[in-house]
C-alpha positions in Angstrom: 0.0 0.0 0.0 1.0 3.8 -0.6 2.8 4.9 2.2 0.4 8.2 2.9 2.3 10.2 5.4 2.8 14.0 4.5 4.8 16.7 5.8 2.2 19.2 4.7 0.7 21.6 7.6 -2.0 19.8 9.4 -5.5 21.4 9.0 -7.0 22.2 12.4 -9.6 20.1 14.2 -10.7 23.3 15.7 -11.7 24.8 13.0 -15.9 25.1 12.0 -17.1 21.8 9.9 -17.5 23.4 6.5 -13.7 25.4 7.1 -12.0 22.1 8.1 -14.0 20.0 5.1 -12.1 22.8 2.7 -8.7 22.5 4.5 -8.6 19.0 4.2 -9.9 18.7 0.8 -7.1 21.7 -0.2 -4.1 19.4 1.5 -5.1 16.0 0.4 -5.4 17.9 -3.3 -2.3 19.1 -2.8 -0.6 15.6 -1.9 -2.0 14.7 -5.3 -0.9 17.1 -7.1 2.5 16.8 -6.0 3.0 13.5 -6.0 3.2 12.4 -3.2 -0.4 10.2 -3.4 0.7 9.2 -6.8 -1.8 7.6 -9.2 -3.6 4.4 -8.5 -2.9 4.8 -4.8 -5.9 4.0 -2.3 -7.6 6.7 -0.2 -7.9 5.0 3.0 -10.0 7.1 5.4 -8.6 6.2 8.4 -5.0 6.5 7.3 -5.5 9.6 5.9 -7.7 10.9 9.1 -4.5 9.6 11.1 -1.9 11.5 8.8 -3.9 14.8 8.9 -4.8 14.7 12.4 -8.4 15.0 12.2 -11.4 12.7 12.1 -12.7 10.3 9.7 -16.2 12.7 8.7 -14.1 15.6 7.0 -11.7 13.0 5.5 -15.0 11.2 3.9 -16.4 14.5 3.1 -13.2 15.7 1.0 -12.6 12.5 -0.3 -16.5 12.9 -1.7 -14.9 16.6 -3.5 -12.0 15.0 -4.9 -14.2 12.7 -6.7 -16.4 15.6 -7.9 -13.4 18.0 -9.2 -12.2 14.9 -11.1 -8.7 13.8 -8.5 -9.8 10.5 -7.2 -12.1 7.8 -8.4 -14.4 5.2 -7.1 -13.1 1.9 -7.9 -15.8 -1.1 -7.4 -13.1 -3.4 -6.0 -10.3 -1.1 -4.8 -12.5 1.6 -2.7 -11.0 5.0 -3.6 -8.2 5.9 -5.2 -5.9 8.6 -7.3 -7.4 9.3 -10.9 -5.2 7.6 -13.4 -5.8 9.8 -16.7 -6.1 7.8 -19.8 -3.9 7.9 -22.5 -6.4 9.5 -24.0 -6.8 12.2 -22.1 -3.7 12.9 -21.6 -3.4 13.7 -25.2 -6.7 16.1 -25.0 -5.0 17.8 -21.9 -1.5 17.9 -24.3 -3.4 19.5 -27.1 -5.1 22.3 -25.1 -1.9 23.0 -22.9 0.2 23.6 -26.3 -2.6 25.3 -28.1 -2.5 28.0 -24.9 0.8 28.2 -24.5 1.6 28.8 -28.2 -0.5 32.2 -27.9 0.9 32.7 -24.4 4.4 32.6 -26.0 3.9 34.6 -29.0 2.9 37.2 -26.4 5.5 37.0 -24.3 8.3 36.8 -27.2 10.2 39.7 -27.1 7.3 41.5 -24.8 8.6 40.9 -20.7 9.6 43.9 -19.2 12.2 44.4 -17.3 10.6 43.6 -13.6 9.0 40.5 -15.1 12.2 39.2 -16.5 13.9 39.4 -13.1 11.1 37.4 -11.5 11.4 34.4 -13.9 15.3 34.5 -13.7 14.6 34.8 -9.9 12.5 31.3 -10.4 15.0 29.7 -12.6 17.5 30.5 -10.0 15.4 28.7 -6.7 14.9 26.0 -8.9 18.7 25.4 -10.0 19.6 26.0 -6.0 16.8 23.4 -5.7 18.6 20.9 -7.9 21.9 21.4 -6.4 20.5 20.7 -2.7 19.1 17.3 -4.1 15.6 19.0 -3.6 13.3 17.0 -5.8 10.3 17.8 -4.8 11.1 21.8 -4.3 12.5 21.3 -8.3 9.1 19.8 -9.5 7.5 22.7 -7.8 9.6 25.6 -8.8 9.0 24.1 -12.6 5.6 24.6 -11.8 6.0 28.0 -10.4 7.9 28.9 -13.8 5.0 28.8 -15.7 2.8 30.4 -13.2 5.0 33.4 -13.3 5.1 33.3 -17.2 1.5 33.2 -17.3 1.3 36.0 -14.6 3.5 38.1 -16.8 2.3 38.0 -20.1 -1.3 36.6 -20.5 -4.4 38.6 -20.8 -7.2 37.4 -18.1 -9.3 35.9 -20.7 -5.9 33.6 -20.9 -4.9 33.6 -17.6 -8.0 32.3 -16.9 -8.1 29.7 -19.0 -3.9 28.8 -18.1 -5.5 28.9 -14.7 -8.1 26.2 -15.1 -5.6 24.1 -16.8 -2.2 24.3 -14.5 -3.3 22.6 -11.7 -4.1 19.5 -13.4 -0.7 19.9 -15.8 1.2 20.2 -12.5 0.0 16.9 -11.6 1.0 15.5 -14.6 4.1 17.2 -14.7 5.3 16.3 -11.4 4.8 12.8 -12.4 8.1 13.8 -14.7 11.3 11.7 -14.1 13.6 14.3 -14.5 13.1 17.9 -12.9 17.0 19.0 -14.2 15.7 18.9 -17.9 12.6 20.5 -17.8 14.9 23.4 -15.9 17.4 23.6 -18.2 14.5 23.8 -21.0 13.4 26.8 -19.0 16.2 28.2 -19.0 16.9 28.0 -22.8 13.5 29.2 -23.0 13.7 31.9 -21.4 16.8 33.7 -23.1 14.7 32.7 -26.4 12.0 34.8 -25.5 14.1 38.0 -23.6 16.1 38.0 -27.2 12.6 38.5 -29.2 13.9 35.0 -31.4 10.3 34.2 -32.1 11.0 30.7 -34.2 13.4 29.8 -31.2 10.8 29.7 -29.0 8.2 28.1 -30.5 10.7 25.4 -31.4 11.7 25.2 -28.1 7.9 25.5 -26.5 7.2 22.3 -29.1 10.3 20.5 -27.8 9.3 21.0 -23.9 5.9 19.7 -24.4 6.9 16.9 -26.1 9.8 15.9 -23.3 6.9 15.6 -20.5 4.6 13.7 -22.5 7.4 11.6 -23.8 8.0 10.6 -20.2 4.4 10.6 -19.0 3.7 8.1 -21.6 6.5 6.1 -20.8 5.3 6.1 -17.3 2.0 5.4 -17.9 2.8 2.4 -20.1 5.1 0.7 -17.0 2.2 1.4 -14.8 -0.1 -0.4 -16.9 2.3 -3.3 -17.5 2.8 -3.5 -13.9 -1.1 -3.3 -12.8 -3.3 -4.5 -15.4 -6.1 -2.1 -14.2 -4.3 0.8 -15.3 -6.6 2.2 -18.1 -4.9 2.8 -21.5 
């Protein structure tokens, strides 16, 4: 079984029933999306109830919103666990992600200020200090807060708000990735691509960046499924 321990701040038994069903619900989403309940891994109740410090009712209850926002999944035989996506849609999610971020990057191409450039070489940095510490899980997460800030930086809010609605669920994806170093050092490339105005250099690079996650997710995927049979293709 999935070890579900977390060192993510405990929500408070004190606080009112609705407030605590919302702070649970917000950390067990954010286990998920970081990794740490990976996909495929049971939902225990108990075990989580234990882990979080609170009772089993606001455990059941945000288990009961992760099901309805689309992060875990009744499973007739294994109780509840992680969504798996389907190969399937993880293409769909692919195809919208590099359909936004092409616009996002023509926008951006030749277009961040001077402030705005120093925040995303300010990210880049974290994330390499990350790496060097042997910081996994702070890498995975400052990749992650790479595109935030891009998308902070140069979208419009018709698409922020669209970014928006997708990143969470492309953070959970993407912190499925093997390797946090190459997606950094894509970042990096990319970044000098854009701040130089080289328009065909970054959309060759965005292409090539998408295609590295998905290359891995699929491969990870695919030993999933060979290992567990119920993994859906």
């Amino acid at each position: 079984m999935t070890d579900q321990r977390t060192t993510s701040p405990r929500p408070s038994a004190a606080e009112p029933g609705p407030a605590l069903r919302t702070a649970v619900g917000e950390a067990l989403r954010g286990l998920i999306v970081r990794g740490e309940l990976p996909p495929g891994a049971r939902l225990v109740e108990r075990t989580l109830a234990d882990r979080l410090g609170v009772s089993r009712v606001p455990v059941r209850e945000a288990l009961r919103d992760l099901e309805a926002q689309g992060y875990a999944v009744t499973r007739p035989t294994r109780g509840i666990q992680v969504r798996e996506y389907s190969a399937a849609e993880v293409d769909e999610l692919f195809e919208i992600r590099a359909a936004l971020e092409t616009i996002l990057l023509r926008r951006a191409t030749g277009g961040v200020s001077p402030g705005a450039a120093e925040r995303l070489r300010a990210c880049l940095a974290e994330t390499a200090a990350d790496l060097a510490a042997g910081d996994r899980a702070a890498a995975v997460a400052g990749n992650a807060r790479f595109h935030e800030v891009l998308t902070d930086v140069a979208a419009g809010p018709q698409l922020r708000s669209l970014l928006d609605g997708l990143g969470e669920r492309m953070q959970w994806l993407l912190t499925q990735h093997g390797d946090p170093a190459a997606i950094h050092l894509e970042h990096v490339a990319l970044l000098d691509a854009l701040l130089a105005g080289d328009l065909p250099a970054v959309e060759r690079l965005g292409a090539q960046h998408l295609s590295t996650s998905r290359a891995e997710l699929e491969r990870r995927h695919e030993v999933r499924r060979t290992n567990d049979p119920g993994v859906r293709s």
